[in-house]
Every structure is written in C-alpha cells, then in structure tokens.
C-alpha positions as CSV (number, residue, x, y, z in Angstrom):
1,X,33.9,-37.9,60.2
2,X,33.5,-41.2,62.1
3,X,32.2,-44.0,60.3
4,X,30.6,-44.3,57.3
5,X,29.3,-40.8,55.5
6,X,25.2,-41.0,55.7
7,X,23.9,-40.1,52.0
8,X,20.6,-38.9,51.0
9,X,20.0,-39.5,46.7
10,X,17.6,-37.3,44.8
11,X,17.0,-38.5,41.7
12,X,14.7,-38.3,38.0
13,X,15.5,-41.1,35.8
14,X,17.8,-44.1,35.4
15,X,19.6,-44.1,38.6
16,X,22.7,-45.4,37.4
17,X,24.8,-42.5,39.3
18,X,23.0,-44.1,42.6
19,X,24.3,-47.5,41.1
20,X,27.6,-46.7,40.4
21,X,27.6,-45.4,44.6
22,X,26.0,-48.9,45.6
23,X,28.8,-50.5,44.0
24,X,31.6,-48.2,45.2
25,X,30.4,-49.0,48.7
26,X,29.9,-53.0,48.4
27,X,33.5,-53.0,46.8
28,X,34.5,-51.2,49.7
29,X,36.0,-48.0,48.0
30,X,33.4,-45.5,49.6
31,X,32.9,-45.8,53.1
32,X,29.4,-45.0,53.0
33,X,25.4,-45.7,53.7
34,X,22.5,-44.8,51.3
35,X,19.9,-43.8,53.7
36,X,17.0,-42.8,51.7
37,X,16.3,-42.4,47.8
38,X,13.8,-39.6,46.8
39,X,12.6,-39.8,43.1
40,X,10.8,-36.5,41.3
41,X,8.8,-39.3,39.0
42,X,6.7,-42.5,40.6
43,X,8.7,-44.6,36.9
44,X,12.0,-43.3,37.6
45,X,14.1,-46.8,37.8
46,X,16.3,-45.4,39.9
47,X,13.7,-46.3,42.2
48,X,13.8,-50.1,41.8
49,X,17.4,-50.0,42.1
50,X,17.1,-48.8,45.6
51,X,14.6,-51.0,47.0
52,X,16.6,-53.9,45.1
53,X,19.3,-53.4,47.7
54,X,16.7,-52.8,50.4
55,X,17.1,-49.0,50.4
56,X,13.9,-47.0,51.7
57,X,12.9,-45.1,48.3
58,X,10.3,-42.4,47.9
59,X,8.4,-40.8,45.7
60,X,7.6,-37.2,45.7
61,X,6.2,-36.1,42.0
62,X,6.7,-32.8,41.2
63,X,3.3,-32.6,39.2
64,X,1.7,-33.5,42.0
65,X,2.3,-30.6,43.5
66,X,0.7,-26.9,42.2
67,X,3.6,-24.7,44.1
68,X,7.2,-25.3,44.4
69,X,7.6,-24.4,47.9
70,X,5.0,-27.4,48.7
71,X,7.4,-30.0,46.8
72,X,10.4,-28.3,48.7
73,X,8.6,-28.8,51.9
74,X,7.7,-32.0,51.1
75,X,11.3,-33.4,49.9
76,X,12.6,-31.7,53.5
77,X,9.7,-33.3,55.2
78,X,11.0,-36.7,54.1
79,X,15.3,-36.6,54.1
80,X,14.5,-35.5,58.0
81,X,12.8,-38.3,58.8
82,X,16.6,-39.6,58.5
83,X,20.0,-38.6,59.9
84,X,21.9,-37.0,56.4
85,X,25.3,-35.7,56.0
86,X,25.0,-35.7,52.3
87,X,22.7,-35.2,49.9
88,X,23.6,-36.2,46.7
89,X,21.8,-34.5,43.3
90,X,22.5,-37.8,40.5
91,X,20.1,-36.9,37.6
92,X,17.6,-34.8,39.5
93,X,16.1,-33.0,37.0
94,X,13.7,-30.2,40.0
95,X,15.0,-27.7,41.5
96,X,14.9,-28.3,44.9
97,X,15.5,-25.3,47.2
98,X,17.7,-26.3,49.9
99,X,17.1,-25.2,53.4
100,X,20.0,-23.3,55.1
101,X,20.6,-26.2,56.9
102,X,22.1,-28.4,54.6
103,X,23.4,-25.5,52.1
104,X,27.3,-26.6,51.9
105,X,25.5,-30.3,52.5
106,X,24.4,-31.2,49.0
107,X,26.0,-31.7,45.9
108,X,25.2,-32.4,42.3
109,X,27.4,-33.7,39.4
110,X,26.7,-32.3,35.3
111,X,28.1,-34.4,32.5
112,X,29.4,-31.1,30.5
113,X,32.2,-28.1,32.4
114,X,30.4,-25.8,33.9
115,X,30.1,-22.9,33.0
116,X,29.3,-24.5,29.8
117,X,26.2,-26.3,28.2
118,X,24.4,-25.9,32.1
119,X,21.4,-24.6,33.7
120,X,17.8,-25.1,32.9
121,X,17.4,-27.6,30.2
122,X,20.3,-28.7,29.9
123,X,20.4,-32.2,31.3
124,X,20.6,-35.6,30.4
125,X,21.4,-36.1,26.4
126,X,20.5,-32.8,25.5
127,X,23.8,-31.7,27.2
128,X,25.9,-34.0,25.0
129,X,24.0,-32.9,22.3
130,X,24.7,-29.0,22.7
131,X,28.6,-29.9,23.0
132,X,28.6,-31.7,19.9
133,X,26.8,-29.1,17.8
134,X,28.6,-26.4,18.9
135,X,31.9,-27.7,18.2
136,X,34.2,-28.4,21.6
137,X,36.9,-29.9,21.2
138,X,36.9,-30.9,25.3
139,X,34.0,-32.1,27.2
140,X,34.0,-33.9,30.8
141,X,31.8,-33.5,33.7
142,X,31.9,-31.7,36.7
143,X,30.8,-31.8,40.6
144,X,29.9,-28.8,42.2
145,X,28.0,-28.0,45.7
146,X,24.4,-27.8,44.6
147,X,22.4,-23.9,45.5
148,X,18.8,-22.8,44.6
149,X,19.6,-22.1,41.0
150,X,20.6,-24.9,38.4
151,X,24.0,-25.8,37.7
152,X,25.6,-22.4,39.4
153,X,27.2,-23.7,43.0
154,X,30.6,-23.7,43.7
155,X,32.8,-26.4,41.4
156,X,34.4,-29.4,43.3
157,X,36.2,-31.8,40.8
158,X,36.1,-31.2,37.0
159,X,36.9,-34.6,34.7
160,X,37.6,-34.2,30.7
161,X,37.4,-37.0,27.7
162,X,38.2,-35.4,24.2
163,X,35.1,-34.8,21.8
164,X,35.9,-37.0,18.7
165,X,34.8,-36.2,15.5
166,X,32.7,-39.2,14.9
167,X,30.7,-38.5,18.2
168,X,27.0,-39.4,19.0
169,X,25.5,-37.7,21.8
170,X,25.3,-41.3,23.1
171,X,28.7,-42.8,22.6
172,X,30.0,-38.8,24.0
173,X,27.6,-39.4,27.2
174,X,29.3,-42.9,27.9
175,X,33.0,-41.6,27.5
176,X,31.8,-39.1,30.3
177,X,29.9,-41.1,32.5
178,X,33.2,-43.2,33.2
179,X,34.5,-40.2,34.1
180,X,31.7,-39.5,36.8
181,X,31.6,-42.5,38.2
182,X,35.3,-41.6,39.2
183,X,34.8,-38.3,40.3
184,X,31.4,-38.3,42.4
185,X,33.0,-40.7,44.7
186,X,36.1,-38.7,45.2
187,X,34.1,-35.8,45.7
188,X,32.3,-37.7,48.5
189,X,35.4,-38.8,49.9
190,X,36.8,-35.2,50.1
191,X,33.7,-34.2,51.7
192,X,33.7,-37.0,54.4
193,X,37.7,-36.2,55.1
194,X,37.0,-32.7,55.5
195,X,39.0,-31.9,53.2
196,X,36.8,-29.3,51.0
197,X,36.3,-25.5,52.2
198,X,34.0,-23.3,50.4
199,X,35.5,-19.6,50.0
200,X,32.7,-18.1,47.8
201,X,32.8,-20.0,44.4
202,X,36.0,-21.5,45.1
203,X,36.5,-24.2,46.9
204,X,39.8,-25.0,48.7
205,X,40.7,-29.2,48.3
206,X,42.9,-29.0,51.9
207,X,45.9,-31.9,52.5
C-alpha cells in the first residue's frame, strides 16, 4: 500500500485507543491518516479528541434509531462519504453489520483472549472484572478482524500481562491497555504491508 493507510474509527466512550493512534502517527511510528471518527453516543469524548486534532467526527446514536439496519445504513452512509482502507472498532460498544465490502476491512481489538470473557456484554471494565473473578492466572488483549457477531472474527495479534493477586479491575485494565496500545498499531502495520491473509479463522502473518 502506497502512502499512508486511510483509517475510519468507530467508537463509544473515552477514545483513548483513537489517542493512542493520533500519537503513533505524529511520532511517526504508524504511517497513517484518521479520516473520519464515528461515535455511537453524542458524549462519547472520544469525540472531542478528534475534532481537537481537526479530525471530522460524527455522531450517529444508536437510540436514535428504532431498527438496526437504519443505524447500519446510516454508519455506511457516512464512512463513504470518505475514501477508507481501514476501519478500526476501539471501544465501540454496537454492533455494526459490515457490508461485504469492507468485510476483511475492519478490525476490532478486546482487552481479555478471546475466546475468553467476549461477546455481548462483555466490554469495557466488566471484562477485567469477569477475569478477576473467575480466577486466570493470564489475561492480555487481543486484535481480531471484526464480522457481524461480537468478538467472534478471525484473531490477528494476541498480547498477555499476568493477573496478580492483588488486582483491581482498574489497575488489571491499565496493565493491558499498554499492551494494546502496542498491538493495535502493529496490527495496522501488518494490514497496510499486506502481510495478513485470512484462511477461515486463521490468519496467516506472511514475511
């Protein structure tokens, strides 16, 4: 790929995955440029980031809309009003049912290794939650390409951090956000080499 990859970021919350992007690519480690940021929630700060480094944001609230297939179409509606080679999910908490033409196009990154502690509900602190109370010894996060069901796509890059036993679900979710702020970029990097071939769930990381 020529140039720097073109990115599309969906988000819900905080935005600090879209952050830790912006400052990948103003340090010059990710060759890349955020076109557009599409939040599911008019307060989600991730938001203000954008337009704080002068990147078009939008808003398309999800209870503003009665049917999922309008808030699809209108998510769609608004990525191709700009050119996108990659969509990237960072604490998008809708599922958004991707059109055929960007499925292999869009990825998402869960702070927990899939296949454990995913899928509907489990996002955000909740995740770190369910790991400590269950017991793991292991935790980490993992990228995956995103498909129309939660947290299920075919896995990427997978980061661990050990599960101590004087945890918090808040001092566990740091330990692993360092971790995804390492491996969301590499992802993107593989992707923008061409390096990454999907083979049903498994995907082949080429020379």
């Amino acid at each position: 790929m020529q140039g720097p990859i073109r990115l599309a970021v969906l988000l819900s919350g905080t935005g600090r995955t879209l952050q830790n992007l912006i400052d990948k690519i103003k340090q010059g480690s990710l060759d890349a440029r955020i076109e557009v940021v599409i939040g599911s929630r008019a307060d989600a700060f991730g938001l203000q980031r954008a337009k704080k480094h002068g990147i078009p944001a939008v808003v398309v609230e999800r209870k503003r809309y009665r049917r999922a297939e309008e808030f699809d179409n209108e998510i769609t509606t608004q990525l191709d009003k700009y050119v996108v080679d990659l969509m990237i999910m960072a604490g998008f908490n809708c599922l958004y049912k991707i059109p055929d033409k960007y499925i292999g196009r869009v990825m998402n990154i869960h702070p927990a290794l899939i296949p454990s502690f995913c899928g509907k509900n489990y996002w955000g602190m909740k995740v770190h939650e369910a790991v400590l109370d269950y017991g793991v010894k292991v935790s980490g996060c993992t990228v995956h390409f995103a498909d129309n069901t939660y947290d299920n796509g075919p896995i990427i890059l997978q980061r661990t951090v050990p599960v101590i036993n004087s945890d918090t679900p808040e001092s566990l979710a740091e330990r692993v956000f360092k971790e995804e702020c390492v491996a969301y970029p590499e992802a993107i990097r593989l992707f923008q080499q061409g390096r990454l071939r999907i083979e049903g769930r498994k995907v082949s990381i080429l020379p």
